[in-house]
KELUMMI-113168 format. One record per atom (N, C-alpha, C): x, y, z. Coordinates in steps of 0.001 Angstrom, whole numbers, padded with zeros to 6 digits, always signed. Example, Ala and Ser with C-alpha at 12.3 -4.5 7.8 and 13.67 -1.06 7.14 Angstrom:
# residues 2
+013190-005690+007800+012300-004500+007800+013200-003300+007800+012850-002250+007080+013670-001060+007140+012900+000030+007870
This chain:
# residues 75
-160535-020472-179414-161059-019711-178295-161109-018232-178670-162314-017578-178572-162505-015676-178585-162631-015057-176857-161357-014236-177323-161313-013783-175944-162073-012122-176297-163208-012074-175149-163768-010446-175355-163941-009608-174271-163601-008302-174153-164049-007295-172430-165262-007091-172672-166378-007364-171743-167369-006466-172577-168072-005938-170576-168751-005179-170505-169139-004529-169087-170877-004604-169354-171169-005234-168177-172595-005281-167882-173093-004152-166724-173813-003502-167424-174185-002353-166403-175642-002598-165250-176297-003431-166227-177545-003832-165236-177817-004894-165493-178724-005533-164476-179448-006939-164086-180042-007304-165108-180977-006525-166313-181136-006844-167709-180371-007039-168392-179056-006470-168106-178163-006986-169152-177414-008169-168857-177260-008928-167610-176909-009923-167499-177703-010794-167658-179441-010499-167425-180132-011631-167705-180136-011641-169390-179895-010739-170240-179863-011202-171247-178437-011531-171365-177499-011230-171378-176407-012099-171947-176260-013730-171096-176660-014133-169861-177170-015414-169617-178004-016036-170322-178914-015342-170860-179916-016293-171939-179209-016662-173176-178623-015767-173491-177891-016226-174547-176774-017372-174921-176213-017182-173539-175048-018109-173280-175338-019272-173495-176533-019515-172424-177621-020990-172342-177680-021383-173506-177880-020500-174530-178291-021413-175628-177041-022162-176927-175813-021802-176203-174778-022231-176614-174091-023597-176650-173732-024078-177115-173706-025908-176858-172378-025982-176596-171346-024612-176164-170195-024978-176625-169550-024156-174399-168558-024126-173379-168524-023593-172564-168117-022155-172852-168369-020829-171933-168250-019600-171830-167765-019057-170422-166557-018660-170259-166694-017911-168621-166075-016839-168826-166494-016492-167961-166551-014423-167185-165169-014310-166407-164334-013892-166324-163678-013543-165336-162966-011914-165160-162393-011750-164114-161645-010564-164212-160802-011004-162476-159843-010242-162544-158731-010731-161655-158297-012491-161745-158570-013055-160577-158516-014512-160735-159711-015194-160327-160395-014558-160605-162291-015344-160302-162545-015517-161870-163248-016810-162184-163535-017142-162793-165378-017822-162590-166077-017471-163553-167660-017799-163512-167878-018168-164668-168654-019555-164618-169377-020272-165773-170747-019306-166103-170202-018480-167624-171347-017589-168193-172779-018134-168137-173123-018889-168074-174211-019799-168097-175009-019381-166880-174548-019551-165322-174622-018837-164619-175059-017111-164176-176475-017797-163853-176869-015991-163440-176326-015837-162277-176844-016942-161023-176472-016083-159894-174929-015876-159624-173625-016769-160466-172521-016760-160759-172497-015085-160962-172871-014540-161903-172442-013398-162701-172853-012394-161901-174654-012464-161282-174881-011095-160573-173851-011205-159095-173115-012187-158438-172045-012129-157908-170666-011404-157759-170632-011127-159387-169484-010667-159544-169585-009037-159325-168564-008292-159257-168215-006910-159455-168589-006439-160414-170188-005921-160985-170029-005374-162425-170217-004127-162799-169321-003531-161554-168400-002182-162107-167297-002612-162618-166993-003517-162887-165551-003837-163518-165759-004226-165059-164807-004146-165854-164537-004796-167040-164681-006127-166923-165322-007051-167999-165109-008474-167737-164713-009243-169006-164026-010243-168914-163291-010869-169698-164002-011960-170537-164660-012082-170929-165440-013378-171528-164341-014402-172521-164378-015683-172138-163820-016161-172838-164838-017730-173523-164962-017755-174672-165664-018552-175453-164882-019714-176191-165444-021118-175687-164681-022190-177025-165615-022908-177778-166547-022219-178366-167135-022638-179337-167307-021188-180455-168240-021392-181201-168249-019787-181999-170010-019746-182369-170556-019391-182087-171854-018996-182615-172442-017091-182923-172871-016682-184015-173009-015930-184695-174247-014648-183938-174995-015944-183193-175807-014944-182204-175004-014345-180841-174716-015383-180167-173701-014749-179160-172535-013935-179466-171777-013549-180387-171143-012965-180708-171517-011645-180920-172545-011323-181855-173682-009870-181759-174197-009661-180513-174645-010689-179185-174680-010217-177913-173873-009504-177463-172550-010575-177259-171074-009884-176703-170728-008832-177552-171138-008237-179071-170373-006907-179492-171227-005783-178788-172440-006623-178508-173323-004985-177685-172899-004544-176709-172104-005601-175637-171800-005005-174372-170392-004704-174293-169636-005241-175361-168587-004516-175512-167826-003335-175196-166606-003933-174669-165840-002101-173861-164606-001874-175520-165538-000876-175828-164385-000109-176754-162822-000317-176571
């Protein structure tokens, strides 16, 4: 499992990191506090608080989603 923070600032950026997710064969979720959202999920994600930091957690590994998640990455 890769655990990553990464912060989505706009509706493009969630629709692209949802596209990406989709194309993953392996599960992905979002959380922060104790809410938890299947990344896969748009209207899941534009739901959430995304003034906040978010937690992505991944159990598979693919090489494209990973260069997604380093873009939105919180330092």
């Amino acid at each position: 499992m890769v655990e990553r923070h990464i912060r989505l600032n706009a509706t493009e950026d969630v629709k692209e990191f949802v596209n990406e997710a989709t194309k993953c064969d392996f599960d992905i979720d979002i959380s922060y506090n104790r809410i938890i959202i299947d990344a896969k999920s748009l209207l899941g994600i534009l739901s959430m608080d995304l003034t906040r930091e978010l937690t992505v957690r991944c159990y598979g590994e693919s090489q494209r989603f990973n260069e997604v998640m380093a873009k939105f990455a919180v330092a």
